[in-house]
N, C-alpha and C positions, 0 to 999 in steps of 0.2 A: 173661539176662532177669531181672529185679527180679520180685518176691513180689506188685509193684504191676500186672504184667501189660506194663509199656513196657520198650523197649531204651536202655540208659545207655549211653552216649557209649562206654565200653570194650568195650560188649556182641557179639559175634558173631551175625547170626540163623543159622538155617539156610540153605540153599543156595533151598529150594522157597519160603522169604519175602525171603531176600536179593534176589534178581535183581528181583522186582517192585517190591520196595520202593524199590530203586536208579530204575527206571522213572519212578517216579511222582515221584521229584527230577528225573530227566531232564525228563519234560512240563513241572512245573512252573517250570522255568528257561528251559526250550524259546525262547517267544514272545519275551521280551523279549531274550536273548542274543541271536539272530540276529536279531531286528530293527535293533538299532544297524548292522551291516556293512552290511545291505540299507539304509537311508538316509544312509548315506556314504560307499557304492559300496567298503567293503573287502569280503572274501572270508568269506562265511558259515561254508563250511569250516574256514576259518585262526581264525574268532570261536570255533567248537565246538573245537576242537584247542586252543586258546590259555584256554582256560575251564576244559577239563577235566582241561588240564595244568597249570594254574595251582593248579588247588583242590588238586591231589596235592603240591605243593609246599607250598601253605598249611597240610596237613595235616600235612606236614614239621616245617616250621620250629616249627609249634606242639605239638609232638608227637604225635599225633592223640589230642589233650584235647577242642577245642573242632569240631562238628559244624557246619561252614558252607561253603557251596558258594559257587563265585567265578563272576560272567558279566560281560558287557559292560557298560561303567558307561553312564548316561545323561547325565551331570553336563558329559561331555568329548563330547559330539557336537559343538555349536557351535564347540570348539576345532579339533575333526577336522576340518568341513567349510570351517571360517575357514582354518587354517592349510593343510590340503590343498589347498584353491583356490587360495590366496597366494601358496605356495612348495614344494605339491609331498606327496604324503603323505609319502616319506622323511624330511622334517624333523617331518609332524606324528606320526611312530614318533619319533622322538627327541625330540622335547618329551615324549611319553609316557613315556620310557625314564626322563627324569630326572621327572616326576612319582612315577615305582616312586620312587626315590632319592630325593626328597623325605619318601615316607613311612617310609624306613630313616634318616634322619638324626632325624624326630620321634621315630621307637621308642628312639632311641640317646638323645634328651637326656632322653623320658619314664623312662627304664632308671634316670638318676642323679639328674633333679628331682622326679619325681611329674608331674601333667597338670595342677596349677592354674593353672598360665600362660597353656595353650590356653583353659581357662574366662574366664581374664581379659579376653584379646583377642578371643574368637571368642565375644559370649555368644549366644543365642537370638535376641536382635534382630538379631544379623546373618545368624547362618546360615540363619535363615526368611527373610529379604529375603533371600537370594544365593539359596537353593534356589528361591523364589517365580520370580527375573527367571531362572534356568535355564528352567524350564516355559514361562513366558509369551514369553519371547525365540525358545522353539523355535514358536509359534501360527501366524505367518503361512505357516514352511515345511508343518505341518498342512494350512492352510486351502487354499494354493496344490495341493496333492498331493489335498485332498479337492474340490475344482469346477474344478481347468483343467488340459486337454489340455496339456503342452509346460509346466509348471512351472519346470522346471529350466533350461530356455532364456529367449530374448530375447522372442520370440512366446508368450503364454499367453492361451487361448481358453477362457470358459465352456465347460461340458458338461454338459448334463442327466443323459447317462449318467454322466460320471464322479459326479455328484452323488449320484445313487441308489444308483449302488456304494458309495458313502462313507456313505449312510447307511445303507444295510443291515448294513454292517458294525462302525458305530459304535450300534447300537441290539441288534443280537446281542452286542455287549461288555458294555454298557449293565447288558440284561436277566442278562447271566450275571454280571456284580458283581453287582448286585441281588439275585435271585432264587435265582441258584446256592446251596449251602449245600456244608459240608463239602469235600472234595477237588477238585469240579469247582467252585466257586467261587476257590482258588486257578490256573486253567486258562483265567479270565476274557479274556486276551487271546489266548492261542491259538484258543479259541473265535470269539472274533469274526473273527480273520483267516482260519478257515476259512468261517464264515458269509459273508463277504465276498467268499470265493473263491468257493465253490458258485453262489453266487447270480452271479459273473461267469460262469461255465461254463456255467450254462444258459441267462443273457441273450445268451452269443455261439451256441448253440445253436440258437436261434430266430430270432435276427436274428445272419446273418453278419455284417452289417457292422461291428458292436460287440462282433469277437470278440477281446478283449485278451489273452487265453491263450494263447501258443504252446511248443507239447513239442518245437520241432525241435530247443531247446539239450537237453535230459532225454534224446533218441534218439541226438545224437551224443554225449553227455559218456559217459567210460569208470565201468565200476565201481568201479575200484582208482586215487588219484591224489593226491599228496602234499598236502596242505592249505592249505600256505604257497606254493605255485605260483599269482601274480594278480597282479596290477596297479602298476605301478612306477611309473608318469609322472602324476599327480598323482589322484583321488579321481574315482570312476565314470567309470572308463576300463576296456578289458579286456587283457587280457596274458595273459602268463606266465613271470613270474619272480618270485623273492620281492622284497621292498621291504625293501632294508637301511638304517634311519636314517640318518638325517645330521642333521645340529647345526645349528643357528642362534641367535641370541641370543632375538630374538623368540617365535619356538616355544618355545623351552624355557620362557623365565619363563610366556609364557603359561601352559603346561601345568603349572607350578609352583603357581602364584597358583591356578589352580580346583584342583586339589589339596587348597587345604587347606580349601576346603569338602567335598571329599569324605573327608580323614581326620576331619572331624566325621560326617560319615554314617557312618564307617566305627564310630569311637566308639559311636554311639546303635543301629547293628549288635549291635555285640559287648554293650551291656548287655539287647538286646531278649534276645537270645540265651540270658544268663546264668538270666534271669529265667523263658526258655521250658522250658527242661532243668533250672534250679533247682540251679545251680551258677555261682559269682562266676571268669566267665574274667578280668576286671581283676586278679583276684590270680592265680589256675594256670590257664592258662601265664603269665598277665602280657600288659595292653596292648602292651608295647613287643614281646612275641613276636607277639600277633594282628597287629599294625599293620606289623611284620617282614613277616610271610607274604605279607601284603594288597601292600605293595609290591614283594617281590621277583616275587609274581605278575605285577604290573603291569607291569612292566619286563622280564619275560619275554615277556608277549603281542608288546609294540611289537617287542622284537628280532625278532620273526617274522611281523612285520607284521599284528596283529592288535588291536582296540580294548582300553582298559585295563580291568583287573575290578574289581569291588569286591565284598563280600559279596551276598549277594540275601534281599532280604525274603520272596519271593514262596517261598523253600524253608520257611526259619524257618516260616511260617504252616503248612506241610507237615507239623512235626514237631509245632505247634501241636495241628496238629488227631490225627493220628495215634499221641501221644508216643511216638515213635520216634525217641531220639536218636542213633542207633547212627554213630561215625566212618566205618564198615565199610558202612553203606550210603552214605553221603557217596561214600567212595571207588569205589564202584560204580557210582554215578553219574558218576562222572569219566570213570572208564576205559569208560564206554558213548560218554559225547560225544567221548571221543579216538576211539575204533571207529567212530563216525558220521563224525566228519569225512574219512576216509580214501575216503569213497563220493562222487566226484566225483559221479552221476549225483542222490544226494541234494540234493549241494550247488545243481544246477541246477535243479533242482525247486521249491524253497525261490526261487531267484532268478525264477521264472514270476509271482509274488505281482505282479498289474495294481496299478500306484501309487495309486490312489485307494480300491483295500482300506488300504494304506499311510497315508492320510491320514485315512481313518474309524478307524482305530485310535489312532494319534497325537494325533489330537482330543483322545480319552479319554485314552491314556498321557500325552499336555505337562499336561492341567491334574491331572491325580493329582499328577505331581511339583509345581506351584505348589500345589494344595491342600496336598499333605505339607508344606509351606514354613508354613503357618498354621495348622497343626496344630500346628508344632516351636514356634510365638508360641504358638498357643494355652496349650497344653500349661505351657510353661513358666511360664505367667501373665502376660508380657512387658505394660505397664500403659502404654497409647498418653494417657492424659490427662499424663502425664509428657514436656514435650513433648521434653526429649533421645530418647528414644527414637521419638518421632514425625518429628523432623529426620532420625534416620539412615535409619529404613526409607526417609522419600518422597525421600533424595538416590539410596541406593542404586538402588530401582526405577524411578528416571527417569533415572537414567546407563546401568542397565544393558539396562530394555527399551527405551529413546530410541536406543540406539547409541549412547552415549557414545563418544570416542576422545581417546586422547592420543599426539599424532604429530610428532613434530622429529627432525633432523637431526643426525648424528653424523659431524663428516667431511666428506670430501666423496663417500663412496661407499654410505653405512649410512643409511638412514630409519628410526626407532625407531619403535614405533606399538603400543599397547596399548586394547583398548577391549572393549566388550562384558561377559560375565560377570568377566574376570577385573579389570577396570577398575573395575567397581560394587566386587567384594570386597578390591581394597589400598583403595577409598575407605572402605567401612563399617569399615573394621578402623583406619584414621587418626581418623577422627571418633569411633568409640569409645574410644579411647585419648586425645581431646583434650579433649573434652567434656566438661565436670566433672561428676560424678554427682550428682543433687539430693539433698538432703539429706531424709531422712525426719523431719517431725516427728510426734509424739505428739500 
């Protein structure tokens, strides 16, 4: 412990601050980590297991220098639930597997050029459109999950109830970003998903007939049950078996291509980071080691069938507030969520969450990530009277929330077909690179 009163990244607490401090990375990872499986039908379980053992690797690779915890990314849902519908989630675990591999071949050429390349081709105007049409491209799944019965099917019926559920629980989110201060404002989404829940338990309470909570999976699930034991045949199915990858051309590049908007995120991670603890990780351990970590995590998860990680903001803010950089609580936090996931009846418990809690949260979590997206413009200064950069945002954002697609034939047995996020981002990263840059006069 430092003379300044905080724990530096080498520091040990005690055992009687340890364990809670660990806790309170746990909460604050909690929400958002096991919401991605809960809206793409993979195994909440295999997300805590595949998170916690991710980050013990990432503290690996990086020596445990740099204090950052790994959960489930948001960037890759649209790919999960695109390519798991399409052809199956064992392909969309292997389009994951090479996104990890994606981000170990950047660490390998960052290792021997430096990162000015990636600034070249990836600048602010694109990453803010690509993270922008991430957010708004996830809205309608939102919207459909916050007002209609049967969402996910053919049939979708208003519901007053589901409605109310949705806003109770998107105004309890609301109010706790807002209002919250200190530790329970980073807690903001788990708040609201209990706010949401409470409030479905006592509306089914009073009127059976709008009782959407049911414990009979939490009575039959066991205590003790392997984590990666779910769903093989394609995305919000139930099973039990693990989901071993399998390849395809389309999967893969998909899950490539939004990759390398997420090794930018991963980048403005590691220097939030730098800045929060007051130490330059771009130099010890080095990019190319964070960015190592970050993928072999990722490609860990998918082998075990679990969504890809990336760093979490929502811990950083954690250490923000409490300067407690300590690796050592990192790690304790890891090896809790590996413990947690091992309690099947946990895991079922967590999957009782009525979908339209689901959709009043989402609301708030899709436009934080588009606001993040113009915050990254903002931020950067990025100057839209310039009209090259006013041509790339509005092609990106109208290919990628329009649905854009690019689909032809390979053969006579292969349809190639690329659209959606990763579609918007080979386009803004081509018009960046063609566009001639105006010229500044005095």
């Amino acid at each position: 412990m430092s003379s300044n009163g905080y724990y530096g990244p080498n520091d040990k607490p005690p055992l009687k601050k340890w364990i809670p401090l660990s806790f309170q990375h746990v909460f604050a990872m909690f929400g958002a980590t096991v919401l991605v499986p809960l809206l793409t039908g993979l195994s909440t379980s295999t997300a805590l297991f595949t998170a916690g053992t991710g980050t013990l690797i990432y503290i690996l690779i990086t020596g445990a220098k740099v204090p950052a915890f790994l959960g489930s990314s948001f960037a890759f849902i649209p790919a999960l639930i695109a390519i798991g519908q399409t052809f199956g989630a064992p392909y969309a675990m292997g389009g994951a597997v090479f996104a990890g591999l994606m981000y170990a071949l950047v660490a390998l050429i960052i290792k021997f050029t430096g990162k000015g390349w990636i600034d070249k081709a990836l600048p602010p105007v694109v990453i803010g459109s690509v993270i922008i049409v991430i957010g708004l491209g996830l809205a309608p799944t939102a919207i459909k999950e916050f007002f209609y019965v049967g969402a996910s099917g053919a049939q979708a019926d208003y519901s007053l109830v589901y409605a109310s559920i949705g806003l109770v629980t998107l105004l309890t989110a609301v109010i706790a970003t807002i209002f919250f201060k200190g530790f329970f404002n980073t807690l903001s989404i788990l708040i609201g998903l209990l706010g949401g829940y409470f409030f479905t338990l006592i509306m089914g309470a009073f009127f059976p007939a709008y009782r959407l909570i049911d414990f009979s999976g939490v009575a039959n699930a066991k205590w003790f049950a392997l984590p990666f034991l779910h769903a093989d045949e394609g995305l919000n199915t139930l099973g039990f078996s693990w989901i071993a990858p399998r390849f395809a051309l389309v999967p893969v590049l998909t899950f490539v291509i939004i990759s390398i908007s997420t090794i930018c995120e991963h980048l403005g991670d590691t220097l939030t980071t730098s800045k929060v603890v007051g130490q330059d990780f771009y130099k010890d351990p080095g990019l190319h080691r964070t960015l190592l970590g970050d993928g072999v995590a990722t490609a860990w998860a998918a082998l075990w069938g679990g969504p890809p990680n990336t760093t979490y903001g929502e811990n950083i803010g954690v250490m923000a507030i409490t300067k407690v950089y300590s690796v050592w609580v990192i790690g304790g936090a890891a090896v809790i969520a590996v413990l947690l996931s091992f309690c099947e009846k946990f895991g079922a418990l967590i999957n009782t969450i009525p979908t339209p809690v689901l959709g009043g949260i989402c609301t708030l979590l899709y436009g934080l990530i588009a606001s993040s997206g113009l915050r990254t413009i903002v931020d950067a200064g990025v100057n839209y009277q310039d009209k090259r950069n006013l041509t790339i945002s509005s092609v990106i954002l109208v290919i990628g929330i329009g649905g854009g697609v690019l689909k032809f034939a390979i053969g006579n047995s292969f349809n190639f077909e690329l659209g959606g996020v990763a579609l918007a981002t080979v386009v803004g990263i081509i018009l960046n690179l063609l566009i001639p840059q105006t010229k500044v006069t005095e």
